[in-house]
Every structure is written in C-alpha cells, then in structure tokens.
C-alpha positions as CSV (number, residue, x, y, z in Angstrom):
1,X,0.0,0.0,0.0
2,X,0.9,3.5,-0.8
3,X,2.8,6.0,1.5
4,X,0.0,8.0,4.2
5,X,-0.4,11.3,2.5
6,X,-1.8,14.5,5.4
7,X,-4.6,16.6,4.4
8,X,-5.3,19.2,6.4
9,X,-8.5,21.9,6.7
10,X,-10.7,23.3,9.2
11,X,-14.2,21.1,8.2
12,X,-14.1,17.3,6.8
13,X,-17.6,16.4,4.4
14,X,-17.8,12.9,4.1
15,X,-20.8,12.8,1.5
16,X,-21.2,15.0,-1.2
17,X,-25.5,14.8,-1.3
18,X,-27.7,17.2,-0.5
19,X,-26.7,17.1,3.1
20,X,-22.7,16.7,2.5
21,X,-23.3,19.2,-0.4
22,X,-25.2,21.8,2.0
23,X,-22.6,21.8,4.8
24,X,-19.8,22.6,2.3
25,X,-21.1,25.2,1.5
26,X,-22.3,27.0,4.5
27,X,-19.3,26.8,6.0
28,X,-17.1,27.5,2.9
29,X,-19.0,30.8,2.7
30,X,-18.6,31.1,6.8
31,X,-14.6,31.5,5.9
32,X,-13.9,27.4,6.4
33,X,-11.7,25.7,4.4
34,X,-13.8,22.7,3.5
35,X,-13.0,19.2,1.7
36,X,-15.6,16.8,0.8
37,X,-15.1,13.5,0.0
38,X,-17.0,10.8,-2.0
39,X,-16.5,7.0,-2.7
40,X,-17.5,7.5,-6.3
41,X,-15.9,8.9,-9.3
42,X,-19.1,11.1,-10.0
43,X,-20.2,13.3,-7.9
44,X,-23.3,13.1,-9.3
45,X,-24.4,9.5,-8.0
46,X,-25.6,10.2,-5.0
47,X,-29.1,8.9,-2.9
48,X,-30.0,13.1,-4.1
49,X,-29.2,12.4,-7.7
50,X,-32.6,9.8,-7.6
51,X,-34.9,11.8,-6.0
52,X,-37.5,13.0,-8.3
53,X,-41.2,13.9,-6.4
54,X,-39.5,17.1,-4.6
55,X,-38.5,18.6,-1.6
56,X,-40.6,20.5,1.0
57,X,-40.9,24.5,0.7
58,X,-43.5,27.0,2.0
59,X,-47.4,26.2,1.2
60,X,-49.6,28.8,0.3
61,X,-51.4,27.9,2.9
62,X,-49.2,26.7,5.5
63,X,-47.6,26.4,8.7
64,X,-44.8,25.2,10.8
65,X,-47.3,23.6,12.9
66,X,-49.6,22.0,10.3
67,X,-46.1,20.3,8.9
68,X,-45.1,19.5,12.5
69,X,-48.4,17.5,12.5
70,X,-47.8,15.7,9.2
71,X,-44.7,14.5,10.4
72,X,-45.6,13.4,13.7
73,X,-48.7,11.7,11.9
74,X,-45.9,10.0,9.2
75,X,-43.4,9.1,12.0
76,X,-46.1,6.9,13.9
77,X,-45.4,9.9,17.1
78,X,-42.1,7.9,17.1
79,X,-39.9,11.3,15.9
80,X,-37.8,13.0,18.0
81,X,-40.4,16.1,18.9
82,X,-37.2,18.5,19.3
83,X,-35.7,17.4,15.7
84,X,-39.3,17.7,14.1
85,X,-39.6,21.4,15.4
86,X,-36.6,22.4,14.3
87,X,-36.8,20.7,11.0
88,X,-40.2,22.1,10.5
89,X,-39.4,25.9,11.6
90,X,-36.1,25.9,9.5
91,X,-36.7,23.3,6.7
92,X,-39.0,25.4,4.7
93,X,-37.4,28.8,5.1
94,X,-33.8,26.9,4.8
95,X,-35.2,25.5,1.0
96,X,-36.1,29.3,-0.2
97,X,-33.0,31.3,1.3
98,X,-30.4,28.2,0.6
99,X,-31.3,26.3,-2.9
100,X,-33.9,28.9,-4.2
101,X,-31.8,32.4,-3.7
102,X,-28.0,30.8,-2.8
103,X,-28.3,28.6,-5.5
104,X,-30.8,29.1,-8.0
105,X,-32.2,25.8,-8.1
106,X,-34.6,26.1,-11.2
107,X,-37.7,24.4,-9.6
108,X,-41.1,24.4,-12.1
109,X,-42.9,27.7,-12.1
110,X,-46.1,29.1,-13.5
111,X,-46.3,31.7,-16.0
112,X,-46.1,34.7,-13.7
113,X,-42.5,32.8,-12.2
114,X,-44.5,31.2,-8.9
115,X,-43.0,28.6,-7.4
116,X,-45.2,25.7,-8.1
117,X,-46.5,22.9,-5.7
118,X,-47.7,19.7,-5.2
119,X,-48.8,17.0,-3.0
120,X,-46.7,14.2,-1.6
121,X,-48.2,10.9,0.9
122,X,-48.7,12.0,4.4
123,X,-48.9,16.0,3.9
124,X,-52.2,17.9,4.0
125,X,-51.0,20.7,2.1
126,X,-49.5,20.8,-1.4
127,X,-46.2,22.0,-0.6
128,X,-43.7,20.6,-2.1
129,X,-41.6,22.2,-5.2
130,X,-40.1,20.1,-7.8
131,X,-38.6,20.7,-11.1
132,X,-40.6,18.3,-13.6
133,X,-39.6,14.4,-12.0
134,X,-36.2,15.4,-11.7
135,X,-36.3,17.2,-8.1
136,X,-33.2,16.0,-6.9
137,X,-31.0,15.6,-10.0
138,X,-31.6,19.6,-9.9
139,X,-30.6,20.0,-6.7
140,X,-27.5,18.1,-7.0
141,X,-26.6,20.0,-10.4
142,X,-26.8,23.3,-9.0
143,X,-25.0,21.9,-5.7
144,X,-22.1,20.6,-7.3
145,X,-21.8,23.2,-9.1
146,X,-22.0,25.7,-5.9
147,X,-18.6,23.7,-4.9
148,X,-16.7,23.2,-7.9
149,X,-16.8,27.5,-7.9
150,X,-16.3,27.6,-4.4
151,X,-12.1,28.4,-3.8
152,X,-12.5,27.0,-0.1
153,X,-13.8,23.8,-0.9
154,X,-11.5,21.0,-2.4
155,X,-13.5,17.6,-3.6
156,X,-12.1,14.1,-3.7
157,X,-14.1,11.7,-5.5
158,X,-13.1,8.3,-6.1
159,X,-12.1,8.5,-2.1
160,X,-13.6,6.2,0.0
161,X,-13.6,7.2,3.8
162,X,-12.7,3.8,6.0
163,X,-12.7,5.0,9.5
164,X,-12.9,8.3,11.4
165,X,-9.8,9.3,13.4
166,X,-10.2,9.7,17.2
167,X,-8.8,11.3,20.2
168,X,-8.1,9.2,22.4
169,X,-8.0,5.9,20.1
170,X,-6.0,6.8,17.4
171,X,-3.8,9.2,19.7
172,X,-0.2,8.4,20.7
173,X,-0.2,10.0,23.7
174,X,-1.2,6.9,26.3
175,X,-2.5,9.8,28.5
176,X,-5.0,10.8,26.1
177,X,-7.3,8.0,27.2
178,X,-8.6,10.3,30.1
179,X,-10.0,12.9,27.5
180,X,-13.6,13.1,26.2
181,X,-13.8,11.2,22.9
182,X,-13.8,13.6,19.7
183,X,-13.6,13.3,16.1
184,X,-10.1,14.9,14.6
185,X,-10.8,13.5,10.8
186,X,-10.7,10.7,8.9
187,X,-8.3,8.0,6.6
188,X,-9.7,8.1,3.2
189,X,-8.9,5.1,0.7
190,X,-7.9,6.6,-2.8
191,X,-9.8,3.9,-4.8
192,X,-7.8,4.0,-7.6
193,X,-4.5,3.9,-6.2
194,X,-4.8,2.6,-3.1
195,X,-3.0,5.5,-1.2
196,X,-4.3,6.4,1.8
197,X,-4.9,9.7,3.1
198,X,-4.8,11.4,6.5
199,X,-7.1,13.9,6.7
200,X,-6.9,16.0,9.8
201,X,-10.0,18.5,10.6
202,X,-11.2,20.0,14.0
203,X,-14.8,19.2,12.8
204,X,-16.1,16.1,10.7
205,X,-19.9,16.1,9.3
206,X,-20.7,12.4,8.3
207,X,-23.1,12.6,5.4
208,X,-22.6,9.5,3.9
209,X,-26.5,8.8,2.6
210,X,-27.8,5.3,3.9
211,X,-28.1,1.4,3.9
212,X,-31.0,0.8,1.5
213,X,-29.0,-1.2,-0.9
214,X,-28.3,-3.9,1.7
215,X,-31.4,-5.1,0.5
216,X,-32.5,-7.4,-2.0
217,X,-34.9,-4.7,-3.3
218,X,-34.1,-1.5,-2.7
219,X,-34.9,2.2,-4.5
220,X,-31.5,3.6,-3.0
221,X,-28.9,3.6,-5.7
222,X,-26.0,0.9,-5.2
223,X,-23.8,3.1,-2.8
224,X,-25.9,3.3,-0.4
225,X,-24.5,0.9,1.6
226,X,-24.1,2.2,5.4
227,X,-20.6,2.8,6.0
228,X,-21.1,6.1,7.3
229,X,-23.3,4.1,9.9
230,X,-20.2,1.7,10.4
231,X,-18.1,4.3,11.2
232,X,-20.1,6.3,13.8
233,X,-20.5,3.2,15.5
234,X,-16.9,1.8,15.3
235,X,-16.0,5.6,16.6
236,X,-18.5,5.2,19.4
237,X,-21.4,7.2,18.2
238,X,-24.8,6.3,19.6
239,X,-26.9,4.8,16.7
240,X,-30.6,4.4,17.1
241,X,-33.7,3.8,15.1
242,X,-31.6,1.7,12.6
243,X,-34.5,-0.4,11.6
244,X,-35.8,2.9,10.0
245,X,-34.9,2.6,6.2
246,X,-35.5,5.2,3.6
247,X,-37.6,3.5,0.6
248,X,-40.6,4.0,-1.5
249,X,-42.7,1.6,-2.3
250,X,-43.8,2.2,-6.1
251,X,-41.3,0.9,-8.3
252,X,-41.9,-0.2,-11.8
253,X,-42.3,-4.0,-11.8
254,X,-40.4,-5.9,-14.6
255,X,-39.6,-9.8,-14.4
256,X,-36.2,-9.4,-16.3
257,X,-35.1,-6.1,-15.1
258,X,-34.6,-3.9,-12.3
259,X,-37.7,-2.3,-11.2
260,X,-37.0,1.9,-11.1
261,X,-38.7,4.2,-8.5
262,X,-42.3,5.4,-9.4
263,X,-42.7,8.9,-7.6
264,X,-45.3,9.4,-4.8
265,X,-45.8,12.6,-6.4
266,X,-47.5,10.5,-9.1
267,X,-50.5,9.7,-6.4
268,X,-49.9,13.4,-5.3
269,X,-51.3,14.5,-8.9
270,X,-54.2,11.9,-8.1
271,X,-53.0,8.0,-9.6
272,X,-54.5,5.7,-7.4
273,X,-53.0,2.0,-6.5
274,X,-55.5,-0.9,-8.2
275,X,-54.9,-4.9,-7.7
276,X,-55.3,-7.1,-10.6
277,X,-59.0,-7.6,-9.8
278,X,-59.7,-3.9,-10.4
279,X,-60.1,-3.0,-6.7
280,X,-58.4,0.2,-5.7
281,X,-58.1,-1.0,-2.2
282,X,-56.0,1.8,-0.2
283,X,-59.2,3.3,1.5
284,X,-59.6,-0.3,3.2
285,X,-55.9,0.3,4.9
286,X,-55.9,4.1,6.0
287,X,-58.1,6.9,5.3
288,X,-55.9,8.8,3.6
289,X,-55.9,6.2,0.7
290,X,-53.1,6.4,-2.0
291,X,-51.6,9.5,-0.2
292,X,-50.9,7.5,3.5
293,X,-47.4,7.7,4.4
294,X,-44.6,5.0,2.8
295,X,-44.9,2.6,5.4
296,X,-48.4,2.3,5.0
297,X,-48.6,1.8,1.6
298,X,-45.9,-0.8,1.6
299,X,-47.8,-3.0,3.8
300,X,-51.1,-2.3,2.2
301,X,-49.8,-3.8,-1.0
302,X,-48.1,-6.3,0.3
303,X,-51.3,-7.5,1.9
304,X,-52.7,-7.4,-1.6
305,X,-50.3,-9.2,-3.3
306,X,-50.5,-11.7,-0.8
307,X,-54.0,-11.9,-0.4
308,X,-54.4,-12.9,-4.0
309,X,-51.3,-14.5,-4.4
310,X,-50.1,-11.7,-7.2
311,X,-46.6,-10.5,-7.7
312,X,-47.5,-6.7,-8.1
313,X,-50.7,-4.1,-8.5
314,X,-50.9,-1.1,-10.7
315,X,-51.0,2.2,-10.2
C-alpha cells in the first residue's frame, strides 16, 4: 500500500448529497476551508441524484405547525419532537434562502414565475416544489456546481472514507485515554491507487446517505451501503432507530429487469393503487388512501399481493 499522505482543513464532508453538499457550502461561505469527499468517481451518483417527487418548501397555505403534525402523523409519534420542530421551523425557510436564492435551483414555475407545488403521501397541504420528476438531480446539479466555484472547498471523488480518526484511540499520547472522545478526521482510501490519506480536521460532518442497498430490493442507488453508519458506531457514536430505512414503495415492476422508483408525487397528482382484480383498495388500509405515508402503503400492497397470491398491482 501507498505512503499516508496528510490533508489538512478546518471542516471534513464525508458525502457530497444534499446534506454533504449543503454543509460545504455554508461553512465555505462562513470563511472554512472545507473538503468533501466521496466513494465515487461522480459526484453526481448520490441517494439526491434519484430523487424525483420534490422537496418540502412554503405552502400557500401553510404552517410550521400543520407540517409538524404531518410528520408526527408519518413518523407513527415515534420522531424525535425537538428534531421535528426544528426541521419544520427551518426546513422550509432553509429551502427558499439556501437552494432557491443561494443557489438558484430552477424548480417548475407558473407563467407569472411562482413557485409551483404539489402534494406528496402523508402531507395535508401541497407544498412541495419540484422541477418536472427530476427534483433531486436539480438539486444536486446546482449543488455541485456551488462547490466546484467555491475556492474553499477542495473535492475528492473516487475517495472512500474507511474509519474516522479519534482522540483518544487513534492518539499516541497513552495519557490521552482520560480525554472526552472527539472526532479529529478521517483515513480516506484513494480507490484507484490505493493510497491512503490522513485527513486532519477539527470538525467532521458524516453525510454519507444510507443502507437501503443492503437489501434485496431496494430504491436507494448501489452506494448506499451504510458505511457512514459503520463508522459512527466503530467511533462510538450512539446509533438508534436503525431499523428505519429510507424506501418508496412504487417501483416499476419488470420480471427481467430492475424495477425503477415510481414517484409518490404521481399519487400526489391523483394515480391511485388498483390490484389485478380492479379494486383500488388503499381506503380499506388508511383513510388517507393512496396518499398514507410509505410505510403504509408498503404494507397495504403487500397485503394485496399476498391476499391474491399476485406478484404486483398497478397504479
């Protein structure tokens, strides 16, 4: 193996999504001197690249509270109440200040240059804005091209982050046992060289997307497969609700391919879930029908399939 090469810089992105993407940026533009790293050669495959319904913004009618409710309702009251508040005060004002104005994220318009909206399973109010069914590739465009411009933020894709670097674990000091643990980094593989890389930062922001393509069937794209999740725990992060996996459950059926995500906003325009027999059957499971939250609407057609011993229903 290659010669340990240093790195060094004042914030560490492991992820270059949305999430990865966003905290780049905001500290970049804070003064930091940022580097984000990613696993693949494209920046562009990420779990944001795939994401086509949209992204939540501000109704026309709506409130921080009516969305806190909708994502109580969706999270089964299971959320973290603090989190939800948060996310639902800043969320929505974060979308128009950060990827509308900062960015310029082209999402779909009317004639007189409105935002538009529409309606996605488990909100009462249509507000969600996309651009066409291509919400996230958008995103990520205007993202990646936020930090290529950016002269504080260096990228390294094809670098695959293996463990975060710890005080005291990774310290030679023996004393440094008897210090609170803290993240000072990370060794990063070089994929295509094998070199590794120390990279040394005071502050390290895991964004590393999640574990859907464990799965036999999964929506997530094929590197999404937990290692950020790996490392938090193997650096003695707390890691809870991990039987909570990001998935959607319309996907185009195919008997010799690989089935491809169906957007929920497709039911949030007003398609409706049918089994073979003609039945559309989701007001039997929930009252909100074809607009019930994922989880719902998974099980619901897996009880129909079932049922009737099918392999699919159409939508």
């Amino acid at each position: 193996m290659a010669a340990t090469q240093h790195i060094r810089c004042d914030l560490l992105v492991i992820g270059c999504g949305i999430a990865g993407a966003a905290a780049a940026i905001k500290a970049a533009d804070a003064g930091l001197h940022v580097v984000v790293t990613t696993k693949e050669d494209e920046l562009l495959e990420t779990n944001t690249r795939w994401a086509q319904g949209g992204i939540i913004g501000t109704g026309p009618d709506d409130t921080a509270d009516l969305l806190y409710a909708d994502v109580m309702r969706a999270g089964a009251e299971l959320n973290n109440p603090h989190a939800v508040r948060i996310f639902c005060e800043e969320g929505p004002r974060q979308v128009d200040t950060f990827l509308v104005n900062r960015l310029k994220v082209p999402f779909s318009r009317d004639k007189r240059g409105r935002i538009l909206h529409t309606a996605e399973a488990a909100h009462s109010r249509r507000r969600i804005y996309f651009k066409e069914d291509r919400t996230g590739y958008a995103i990520h465009v205007a993202c990646i091209k936020a930090m290529k411009a950016h002269r504080r933020i260096r990228l390294l894709p094809g670098h695959m982050a293996v463990d975060i670097t710890t005080l005291p674990h990774h310290s030679t000091d023996p004393l440094d046992i008897y210090q609170p643990l803290r993240a000072v980094g990370a060794y990063v593989l070089e994929l295509r060289t094998g070199r590794v890389l120390t990279v040394l930062a005071p502050k390290t922001v895991l964004a590393t997307g999640g574990m859907g393509h464990i799965y036999l069937h999964s929506t997530n794209p094929t590197g999404a497969t937990g290692d950020g999740f790996a490392m938090a725990y193997r650096a003695g992060a707390r890691c809870i609700n991990m039987e909570y996996v990001q998935f959607h459950p319309t996907t185009l059926h195919h008997v010799s391919a690989p089935g491809f995500l169906i957007t929920e906003a497709v039911r949030g325009e007003g398609a409706k879930l049918r089994n073979l027999r003609g039945e559309y059957f989701m007001a039997r499971y929930d009252s909100r029908a074809d607009l019930a939250p994922r989880d719902i609407v998974a099980r619901s057609i897996y009880a129909e399939i079932s049922a009737h011993k099918e392999s699919y229903v159409l939508l």
